[in-house]
N, C-alpha and C positions, 0 to 999 in steps of 0.2 A: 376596593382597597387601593391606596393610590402607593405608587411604588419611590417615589420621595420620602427619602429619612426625616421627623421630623427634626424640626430645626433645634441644633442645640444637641443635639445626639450625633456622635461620631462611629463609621461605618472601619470598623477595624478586623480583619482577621482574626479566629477564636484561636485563642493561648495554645501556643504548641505547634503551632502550623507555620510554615515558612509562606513566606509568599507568593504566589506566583508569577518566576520569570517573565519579562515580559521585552519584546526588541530582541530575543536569542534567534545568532546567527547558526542554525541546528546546521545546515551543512558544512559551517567550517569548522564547527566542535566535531563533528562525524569526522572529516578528513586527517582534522591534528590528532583525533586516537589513531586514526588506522595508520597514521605517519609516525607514532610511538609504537606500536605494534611492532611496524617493521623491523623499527632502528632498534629494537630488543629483539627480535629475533636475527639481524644483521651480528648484534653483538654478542650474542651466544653459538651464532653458528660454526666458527673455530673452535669452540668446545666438544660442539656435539660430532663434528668430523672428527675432530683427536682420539674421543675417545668410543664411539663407533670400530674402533679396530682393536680395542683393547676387550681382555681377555677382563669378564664382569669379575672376578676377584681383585685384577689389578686394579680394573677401574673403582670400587669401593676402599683401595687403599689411597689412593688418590686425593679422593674424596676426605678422605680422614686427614690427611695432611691440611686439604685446602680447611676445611674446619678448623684443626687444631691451630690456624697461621691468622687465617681471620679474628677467631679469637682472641689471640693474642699468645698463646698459649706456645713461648716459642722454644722451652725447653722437649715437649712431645715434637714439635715438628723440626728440630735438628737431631733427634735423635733417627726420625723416621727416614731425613737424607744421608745420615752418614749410613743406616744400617743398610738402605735402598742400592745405593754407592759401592757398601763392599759387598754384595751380592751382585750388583751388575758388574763391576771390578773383577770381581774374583780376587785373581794372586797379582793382578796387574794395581790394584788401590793405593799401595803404598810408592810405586811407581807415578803418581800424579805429585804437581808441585802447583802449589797455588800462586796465585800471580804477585802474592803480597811476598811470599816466600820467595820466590823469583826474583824481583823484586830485589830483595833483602841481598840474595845474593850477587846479583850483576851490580847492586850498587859497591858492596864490600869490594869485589872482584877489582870495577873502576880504578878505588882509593887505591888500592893495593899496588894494581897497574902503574897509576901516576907515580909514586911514591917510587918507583922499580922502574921506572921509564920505560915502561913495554910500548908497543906501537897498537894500532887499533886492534889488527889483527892476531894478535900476542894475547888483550886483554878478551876479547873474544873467545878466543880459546878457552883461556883460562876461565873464564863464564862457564861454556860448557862445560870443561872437567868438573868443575866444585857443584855444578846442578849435577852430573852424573854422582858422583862420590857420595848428594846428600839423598840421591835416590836408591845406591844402595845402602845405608845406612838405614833409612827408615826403612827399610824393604827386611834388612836384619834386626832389629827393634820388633817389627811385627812379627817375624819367625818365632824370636824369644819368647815372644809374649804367647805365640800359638804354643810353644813346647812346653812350658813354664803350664798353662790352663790344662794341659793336658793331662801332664804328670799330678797337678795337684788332683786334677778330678777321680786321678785313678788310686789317691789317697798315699801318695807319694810327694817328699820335700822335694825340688827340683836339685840339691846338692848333696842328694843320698846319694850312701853307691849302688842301691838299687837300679835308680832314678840313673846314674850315669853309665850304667848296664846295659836298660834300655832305651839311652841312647844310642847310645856306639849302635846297640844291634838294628836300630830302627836306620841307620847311614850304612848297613849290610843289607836293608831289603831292596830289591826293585822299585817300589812303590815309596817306601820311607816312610810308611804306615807308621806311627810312635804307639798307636794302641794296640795294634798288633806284634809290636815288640813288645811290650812291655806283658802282652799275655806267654811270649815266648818267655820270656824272661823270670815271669811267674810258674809256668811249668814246668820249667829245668830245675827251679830252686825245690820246689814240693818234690819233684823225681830225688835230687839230691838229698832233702832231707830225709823221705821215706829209705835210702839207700842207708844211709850214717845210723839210722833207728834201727835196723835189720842188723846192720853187723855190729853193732852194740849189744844187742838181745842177744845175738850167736853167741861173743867174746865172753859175757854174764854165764851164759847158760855152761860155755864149756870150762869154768876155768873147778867146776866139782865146789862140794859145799866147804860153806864160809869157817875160817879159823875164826879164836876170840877177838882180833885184831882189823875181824872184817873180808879178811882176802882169803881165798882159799888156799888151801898149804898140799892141796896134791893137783897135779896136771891130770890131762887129757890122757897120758901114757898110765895115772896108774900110781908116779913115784912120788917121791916127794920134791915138793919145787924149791929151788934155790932161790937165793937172795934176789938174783937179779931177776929172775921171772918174777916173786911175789911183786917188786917192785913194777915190774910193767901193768902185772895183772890191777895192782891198786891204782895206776895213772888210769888205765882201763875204763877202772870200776869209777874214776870222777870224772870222767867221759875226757882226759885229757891226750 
C-alpha cells in the first residue's frame, strides 16, 4: 500500500482538531509564564504582608469594601469608610478637617485678610483660629446629634422636660452617661408618683363617708366639717 495520497485528494486534519504547532520556541513560552508568575505574585505580595497581621475578621471587612468598590457599588463602600473612621476616631472624628474644607477655609481667611490688610503672619493666625472654631463646632454638631439619638431611643422628644431632666442630671455624673441619667430620672419620677398615689388614698380614706355633694361632711375628729375644710377636702378629692 503506497503512502502517497492519490492525486486530487487533499490531505486535511479531521473537523475539530487544531493543528499541530509547528517551529514552537517551548523554552521561551516556558520562561514568559514563569516570568508572569513572578510579576503576579511580586504584585500581590504587599497585599498578602498587610494583611498577614490583620486580625481574619478585620481582614474579611476589608475584603468587603475592596468588593463593594470594584464593583462599583460606591454607596456600601463610603458608608463602610466613614463607619471604619468613626470607630478608629472614636471622639477624635469630628476633630479631622478634610483638605477640601481646609481648603475652603485658608482660602476665605486669605480674602478676608487682604480686604483687612493683615500681614502674612496675622492671616496665618487667623487660619488657624477659624480651622480651630470649625472643629469645635462639628465636634458640638456631633454631641447633639449623639444626645438628641439617645433621648429619642429611650422614647423621649429631645425638648421635653423629661428629656431636659436628664440632661442636666447626665452634666452631674462623672461619666455623663445620658442613659444612665435618664434611668435616674425615670426612677425618681415612678418613686414620686407611687408617693402622690399613697397620700391621695390616705387623704380619700380619711376625710369619713361621702355627703350628697360628694365630699364628706364630718372629719377625722368625729365633728362636723366647716366650709373651709369641706372645700379643701373637695380640691383633695379632684386630686388638686
Amino acid at each position: 500500500m503506497s503512502d502517497v495520497a492519490p492525486q486530487g485528494v487533499e490531505t486535511t486534519a479531521p473537523a475539530g482538531e487544531a493543528p499541530a504547532e509547528t517551529n514552537v520556541d517551548w523554552e521561551a513560552r516556558y520562561r514568559a509564564e514563569v516570568q508572569e508568575r513572578v510579576a503576579e505574585r511580586e504584585r500581590y505580595k504587599p497585599v498578602a504582608s498587610a494583611f498577614q497581621n490583620l486580625h481574619p475578621d478585620d481582614a474579611r471587612a476589608i475584603q468587603d469594601f475592596v468588593k463593594a468598590y470594584a464593583n462599583g457599588d460606591t454607596e456600601t463602600a463610603t458608608r463602610w469608610m466613614i463607619d471604619n473612621a468613626k470607630t478608629l476616631a472614636g471622639d477624635k472624628f469630628n476633630d479631622f478637617v478634610s483638605p477640601q474644607q481646609e481648603a475652603a477655609i485658608t482660602q476665605q481667611a486669605q480674602l478676608d485678610g487682604a480686604s483687612q490688610g493683615l500681614s502674612p503672619q496675622q492671616v496665618e493666625q487667623m487660619v488657624n483660629q477659624r480651622i480651630e472654631q470649625f472643629q469645635q463646632q462639628q465636634a458640638q454638631a456631633y454631641h447633639e446629634q449623639q444626645i438628641e439619638q439617645t433621648l429619642v431611643a429611650h422614647g423621649y422628644q429631645p425638648d421635653s422636660a423629661i428629656a431636659t431632666a436628664a440632661i442636666v442630671a447626665a452634666t452631674k455624673r462623672p461619666d455623663l452617661d445620658l442613659g444612665a441619667a435618664i434611668r435616674e430620672v425615670e426612677d425618681e419620677l415612678l418613686q414620686r408618683a407611687s408617693a402622690i398615689a399613697q397620700r391621695r388614698a390616705e387623704a380619700a380614706q380619711s376625710m369619713g363617708a361621702p355627703t350628697p355633694t360628694g365630699v364628706a361632711g364630718v372629719s377625722t375628729a368625729g365633728r362636723e366639717m366647716s366650709p373651709r375644710e369641706r372645700a379643701l377636702a373637695r380640691l383633695e378629692a379632684n386630686g388638686i
